[in-house]
C-alpha positions in Angstrom: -27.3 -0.3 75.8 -23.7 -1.3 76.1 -24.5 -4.3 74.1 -26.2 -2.6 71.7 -23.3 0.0 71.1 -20.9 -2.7 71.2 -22.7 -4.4 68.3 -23.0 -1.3 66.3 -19.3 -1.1 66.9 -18.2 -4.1 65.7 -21.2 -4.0 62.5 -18.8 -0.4 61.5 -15.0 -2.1 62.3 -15.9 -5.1 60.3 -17.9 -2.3 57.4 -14.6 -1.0 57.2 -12.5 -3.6 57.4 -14.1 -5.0 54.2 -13.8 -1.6 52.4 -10.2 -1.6 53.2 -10.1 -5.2 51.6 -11.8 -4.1 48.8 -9.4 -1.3 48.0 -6.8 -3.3 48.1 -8.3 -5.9 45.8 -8.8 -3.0 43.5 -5.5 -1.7 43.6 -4.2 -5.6 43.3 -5.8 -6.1 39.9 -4.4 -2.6 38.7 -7.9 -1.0 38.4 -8.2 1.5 41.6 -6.4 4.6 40.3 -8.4 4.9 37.2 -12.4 5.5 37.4 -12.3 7.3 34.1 -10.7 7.4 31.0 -8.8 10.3 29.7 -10.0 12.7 27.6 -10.5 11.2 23.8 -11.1 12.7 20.4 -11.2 11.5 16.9 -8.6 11.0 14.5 -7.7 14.4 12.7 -8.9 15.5 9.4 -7.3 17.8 7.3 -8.4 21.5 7.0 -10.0 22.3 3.6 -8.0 23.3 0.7 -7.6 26.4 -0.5 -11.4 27.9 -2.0 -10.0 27.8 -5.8 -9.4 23.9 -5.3 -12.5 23.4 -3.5 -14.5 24.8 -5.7 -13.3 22.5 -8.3 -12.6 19.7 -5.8 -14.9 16.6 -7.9 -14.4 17.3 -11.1 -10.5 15.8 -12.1 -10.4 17.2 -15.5 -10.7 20.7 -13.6 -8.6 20.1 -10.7 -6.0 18.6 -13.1 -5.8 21.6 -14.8 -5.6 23.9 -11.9 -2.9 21.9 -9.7 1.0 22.2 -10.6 2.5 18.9 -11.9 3.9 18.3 -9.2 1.0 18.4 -6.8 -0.2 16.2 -8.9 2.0 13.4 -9.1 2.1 13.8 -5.2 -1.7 13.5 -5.1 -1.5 10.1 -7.2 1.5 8.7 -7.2 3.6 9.9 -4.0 6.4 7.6 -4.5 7.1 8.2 -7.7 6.9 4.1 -8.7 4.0 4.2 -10.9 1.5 2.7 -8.7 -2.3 2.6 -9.3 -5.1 4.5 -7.8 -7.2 2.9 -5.2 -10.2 4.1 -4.0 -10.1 7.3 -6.1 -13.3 6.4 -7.7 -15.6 7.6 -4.3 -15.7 11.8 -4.6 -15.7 11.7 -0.7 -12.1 9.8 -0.7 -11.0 12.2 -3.5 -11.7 15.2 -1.5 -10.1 14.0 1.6 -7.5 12.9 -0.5 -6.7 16.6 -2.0 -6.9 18.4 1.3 -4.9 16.1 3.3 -2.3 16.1 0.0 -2.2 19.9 0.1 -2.3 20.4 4.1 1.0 18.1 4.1 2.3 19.9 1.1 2.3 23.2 3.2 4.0 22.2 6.1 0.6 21.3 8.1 1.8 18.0 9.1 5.4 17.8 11.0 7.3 14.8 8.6 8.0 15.8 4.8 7.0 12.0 3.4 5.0 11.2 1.1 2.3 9.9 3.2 0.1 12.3 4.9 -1.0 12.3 8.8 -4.5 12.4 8.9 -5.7 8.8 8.7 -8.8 8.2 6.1 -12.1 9.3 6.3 -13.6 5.7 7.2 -11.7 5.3 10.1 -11.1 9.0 11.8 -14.6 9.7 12.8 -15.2 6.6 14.8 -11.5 6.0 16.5 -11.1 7.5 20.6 -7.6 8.5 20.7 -5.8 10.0 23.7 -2.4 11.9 22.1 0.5 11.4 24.0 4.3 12.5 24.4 6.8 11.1 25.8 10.4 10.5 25.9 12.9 7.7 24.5 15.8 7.0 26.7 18.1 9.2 24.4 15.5 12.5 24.9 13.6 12.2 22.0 10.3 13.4 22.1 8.0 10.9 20.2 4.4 10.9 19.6 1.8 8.7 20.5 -1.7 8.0 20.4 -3.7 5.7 23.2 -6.9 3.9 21.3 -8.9 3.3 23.7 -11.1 -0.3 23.6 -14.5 0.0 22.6 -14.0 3.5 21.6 -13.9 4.4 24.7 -17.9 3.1 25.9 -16.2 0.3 27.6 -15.4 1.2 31.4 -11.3 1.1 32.6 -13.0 -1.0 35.7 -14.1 -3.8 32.7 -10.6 -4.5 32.4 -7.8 -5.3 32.9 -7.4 -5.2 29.4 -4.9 -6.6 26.7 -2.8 -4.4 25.1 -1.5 -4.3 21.7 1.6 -2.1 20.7 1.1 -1.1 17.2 4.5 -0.6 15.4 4.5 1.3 11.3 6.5 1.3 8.6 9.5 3.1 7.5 8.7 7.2 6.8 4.7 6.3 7.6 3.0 7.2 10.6 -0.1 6.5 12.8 -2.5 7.8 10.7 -1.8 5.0 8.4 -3.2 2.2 10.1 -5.6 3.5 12.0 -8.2 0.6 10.8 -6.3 -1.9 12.4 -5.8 0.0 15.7 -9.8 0.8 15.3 -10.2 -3.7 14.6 -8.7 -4.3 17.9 -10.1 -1.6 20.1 -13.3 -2.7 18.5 -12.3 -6.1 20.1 -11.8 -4.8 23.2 -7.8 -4.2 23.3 -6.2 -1.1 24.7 -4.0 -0.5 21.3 -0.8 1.8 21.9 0.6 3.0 18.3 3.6 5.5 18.3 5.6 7.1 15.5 9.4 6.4 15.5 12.0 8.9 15.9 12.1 11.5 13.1 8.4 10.0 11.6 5.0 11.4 11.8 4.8 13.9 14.8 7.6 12.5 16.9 11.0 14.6 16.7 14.3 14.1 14.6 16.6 12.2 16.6 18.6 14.4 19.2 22.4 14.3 19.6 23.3 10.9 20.3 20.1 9.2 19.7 20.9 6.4 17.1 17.2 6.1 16.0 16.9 2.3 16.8 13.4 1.7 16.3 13.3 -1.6 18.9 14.2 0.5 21.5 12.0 3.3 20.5 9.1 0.2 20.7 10.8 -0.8 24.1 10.8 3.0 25.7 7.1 3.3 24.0 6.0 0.0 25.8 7.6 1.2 29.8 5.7 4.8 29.0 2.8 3.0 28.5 2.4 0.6 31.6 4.5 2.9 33.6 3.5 6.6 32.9 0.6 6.9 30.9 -3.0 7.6 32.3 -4.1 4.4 31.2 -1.5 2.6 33.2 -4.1 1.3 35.8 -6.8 -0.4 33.2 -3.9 -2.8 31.4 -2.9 -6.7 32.0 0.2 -6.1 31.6 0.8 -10.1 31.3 -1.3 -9.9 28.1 0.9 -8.1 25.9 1.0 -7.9 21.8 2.7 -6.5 19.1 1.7 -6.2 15.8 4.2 -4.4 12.8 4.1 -3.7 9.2 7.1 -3.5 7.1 9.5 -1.5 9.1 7.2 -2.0 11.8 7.5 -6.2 10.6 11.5 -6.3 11.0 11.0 -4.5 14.2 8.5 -6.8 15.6 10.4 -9.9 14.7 14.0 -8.4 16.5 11.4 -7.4 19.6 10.1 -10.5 20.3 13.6 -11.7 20.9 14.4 -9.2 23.1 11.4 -8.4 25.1 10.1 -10.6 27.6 7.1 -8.1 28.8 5.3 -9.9 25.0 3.2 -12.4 24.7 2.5 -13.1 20.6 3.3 -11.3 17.5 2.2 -10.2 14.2 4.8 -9.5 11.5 3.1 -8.1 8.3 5.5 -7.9 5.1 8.9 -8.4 6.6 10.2 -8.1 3.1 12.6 -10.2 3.0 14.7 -13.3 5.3 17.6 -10.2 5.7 16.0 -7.1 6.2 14.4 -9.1 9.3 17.1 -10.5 11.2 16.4 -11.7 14.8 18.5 -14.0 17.2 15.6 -16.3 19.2 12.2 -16.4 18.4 10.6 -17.1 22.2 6.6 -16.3 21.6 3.8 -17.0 18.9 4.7 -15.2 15.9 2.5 -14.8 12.8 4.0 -13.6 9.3 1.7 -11.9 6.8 2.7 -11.5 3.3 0.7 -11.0 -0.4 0.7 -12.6 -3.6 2.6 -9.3 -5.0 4.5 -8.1 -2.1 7.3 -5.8 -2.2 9.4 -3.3 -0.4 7.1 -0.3 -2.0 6.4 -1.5 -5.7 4.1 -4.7 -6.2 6.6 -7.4 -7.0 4.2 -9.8 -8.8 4.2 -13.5 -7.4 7.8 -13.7 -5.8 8.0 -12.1 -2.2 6.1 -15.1 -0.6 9.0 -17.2 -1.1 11.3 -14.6 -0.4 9.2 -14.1 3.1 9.4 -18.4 3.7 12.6 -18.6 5.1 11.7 -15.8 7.6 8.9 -18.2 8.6 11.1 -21.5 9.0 13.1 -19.7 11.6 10.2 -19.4 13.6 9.4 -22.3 16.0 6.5 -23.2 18.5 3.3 -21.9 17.5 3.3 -20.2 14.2 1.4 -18.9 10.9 1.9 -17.4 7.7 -0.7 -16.0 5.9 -0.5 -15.3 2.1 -3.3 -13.0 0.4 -4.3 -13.2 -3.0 -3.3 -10.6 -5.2 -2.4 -8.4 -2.2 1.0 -6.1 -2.5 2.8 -4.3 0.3 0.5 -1.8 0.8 -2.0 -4.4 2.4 -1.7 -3.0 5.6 -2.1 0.5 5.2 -5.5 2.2 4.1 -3.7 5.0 2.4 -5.9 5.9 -0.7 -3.3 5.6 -4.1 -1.7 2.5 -2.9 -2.7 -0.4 -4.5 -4.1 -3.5 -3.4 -6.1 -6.3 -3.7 -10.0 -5.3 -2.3 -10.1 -7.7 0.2 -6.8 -7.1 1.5 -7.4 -5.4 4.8 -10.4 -7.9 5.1 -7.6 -10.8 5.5 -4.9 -8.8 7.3 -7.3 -8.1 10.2 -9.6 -11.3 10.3 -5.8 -13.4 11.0 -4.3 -11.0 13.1 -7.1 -10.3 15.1 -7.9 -14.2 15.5 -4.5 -14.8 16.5 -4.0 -12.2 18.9 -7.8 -13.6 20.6 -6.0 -17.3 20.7 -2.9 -16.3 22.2 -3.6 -13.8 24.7 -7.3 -14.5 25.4 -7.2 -18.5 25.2 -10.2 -18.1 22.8 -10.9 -21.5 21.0 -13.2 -19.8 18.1 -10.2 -17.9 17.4 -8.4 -21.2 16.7 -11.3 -21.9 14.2 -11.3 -19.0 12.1 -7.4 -19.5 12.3 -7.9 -23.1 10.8 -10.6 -23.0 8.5 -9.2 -21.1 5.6 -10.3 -18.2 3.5 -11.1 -17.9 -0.6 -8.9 -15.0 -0.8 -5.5 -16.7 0.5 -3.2 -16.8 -2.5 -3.9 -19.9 -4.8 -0.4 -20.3 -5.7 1.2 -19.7 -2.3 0.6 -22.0 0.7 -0.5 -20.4 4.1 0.4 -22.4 6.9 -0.6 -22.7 10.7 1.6 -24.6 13.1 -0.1 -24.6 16.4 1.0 -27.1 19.4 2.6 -29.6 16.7 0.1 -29.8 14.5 0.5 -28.1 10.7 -2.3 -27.2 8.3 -1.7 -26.0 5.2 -4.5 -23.6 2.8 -4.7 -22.3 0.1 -7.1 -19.8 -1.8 -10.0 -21.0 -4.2 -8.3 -18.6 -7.2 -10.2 -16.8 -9.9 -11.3 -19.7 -12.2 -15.1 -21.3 -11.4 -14.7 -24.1 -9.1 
């Protein structure tokens, strides 16, 4: 009997001892604290318009002649520059279009811009946020939305996953690229996008808060492996950051600052001065179109205004010209032009190069190396990658 109670005894200590080790494993690799995620939803959409304009909502002739002039040229040309309409065409993108217009019109939204919060009907029903506040280091309040990978049907105890901070352009907001926070969820990243001080649903700046938008991205990065409720689920030594415009210059002056990063995207940096940045000690990918500008397409000139940016660069490196594309690549905002494959490009190369440099993934490096039709034709696109360059270029409109 003693024997036997002895043995059961030792079966329990050693039962435990290997749950204790377990725990500890768990809490080791980041994963014990979170069994769940956090509440998600889906990206907002605007309330409907008033019932005169609904009523009249598909029909332009009729909704032309009920809007004021200037609702109108907010509706289809919100920066006043003359650009085209995109997308226009579908009734569904119209609609969406109108309400969201008129929502931001009256206040609805918190940043008077001429881009409205509340994404695009593609991308809002199928995105898992978690909104977020949290404070810069000046007491700023800024806004921020968790996209959670897979949209959410993939387990925190899959991880730990890769992160992506998501940084937007100047007087934009979250909403705006909200297909290429969905892309890398999709993919399996945890994606973190905020909005900078005084943009989207973040506050104005308070006293003695100079607004400096790299260390708005650095307080954004310490809330979210330090303070947020997804803290537990994230590698935190497989870190990216991907930028457009605004978001671009930032990225490029982060990435020489920040050692917490691992690999960069820059999209449309503009120009080799608006994106200063003293070192240059990670992979850094620039993205730029055919007719990129600041806000109006600047037809064939900004990818040699972008080049010097690029030779700055050194170790592994890309740059990645679209055909045709303008500044407005990135965003999925309805009126702004671009070229119809331009988000097509955008996320196939930032997505592959993101997979190569933080997830070692040697298809990646394929897709990254074999080209695309729709590169520019009168640009080169480049990849440097462990000394070796490759240089594309698009197949262009003529029959080969």
């Amino acid at each position: 009997m003693n024997r036997l109670l002895a043995a059961t005894a030792a079966l329990l200590l050693s039962l435990s001892l290997a749950a204790c080790d377990q725990a500890a494993s768990d809490t080791a690799s980041g994963q014990e604290s979170l069994k769940a995620w956090p509440a998600s939803q889906p990206g907002e959409d605007p309330p409907p318009a008033p019932a005169p304009v609904e009523a009249v909502i598909g029909n332009l002739d009729a909704l032309a002649a009920l809007l004021p002039t200037a609702t109108l040229a907010a509706l289809f040309d919100p920066v006043a520059f003359g650009t085209t309409v995109r997308d226009l065409s579908d009734p569904a993108v119209l609609a969406f279009h109108v309400r969201a217009t008129l929502a931001q019109l009256s206040g609805q939204c918190q940043l008077a811009s001429p881009y409205h919060c509340y994404g695009y009907p593609g991308y809002n029903a199928g995105v898992a946020l978690v909104p977020v506040r949290f404070k810069n280091r000046y007491g700023t309040e800024l806004y921020g939305e968790i996209v959670l990978p897979g949209r959410g049907a993939l387990p925190p105890r899959a991880g730990a996953y890769p992160v992506i901070l998501a940084l937007e352009g100047l007087a934009t907001n979250t909403a705006v690229y909200r297909w290429w926070h969905q892309l890398f969820a999709d993919a399996g990243y945890l994606v973190f996008a905020f909005d900078f001080v005084g943009q989207g649903k973040s506050q104005d700046a308070v006293t003695g808060d100079p607004g400096n938008t790299i260390e708005d991205a650095q307080d954004a990065l310490s809330y979210l492996l330090e303070q947020s409720p997804v803290r537990a689920a994230l590698d935190a030594s497989r870190i990216g950051v991907i930028g457009h415009s605004q978001g671009a210059i930032t990225t490029l002056g982060l990435q020489a600052v920040e050692p917490r990063l691992k690999a960069a995207v820059a999209a449309a940096p503009i120009s080799e001065r608006s994106a200063p940045f003293a070192a240059n000690p990670i992979p850094v990918m620039i993205q730029t179109g055919d007719h990129d500008g600041p806000v109006a397409p600047i037809p064939f000139l900004n990818p040699a205004v972008v080049r010097p940016i690029y030779e700055k660069l050194a170790g592994d490196r890309a740059l990645i010209v679209a055909e045709a594309s303008t500044h407005a690549q990135h965003t999925s905002y309805p009126v702004l032009p671009s070229a119809q494959w331009g988000l097509e490009i955008a996320g196939r190369y930032s997505l592959a190069w993101m997979d190569y440099q933080l997830r070692g993934d040697r298809a990646a490096l394929e897709v990254l190396r074999g080209g695309h039709p729709h590169l520019s034709y009168l640009w080169d696109s480049e990849l440097r990658i462990a000394g070796e360059t490759s240089s594309y270029r698009g197949a262009g409109p003529l029959p080969q």
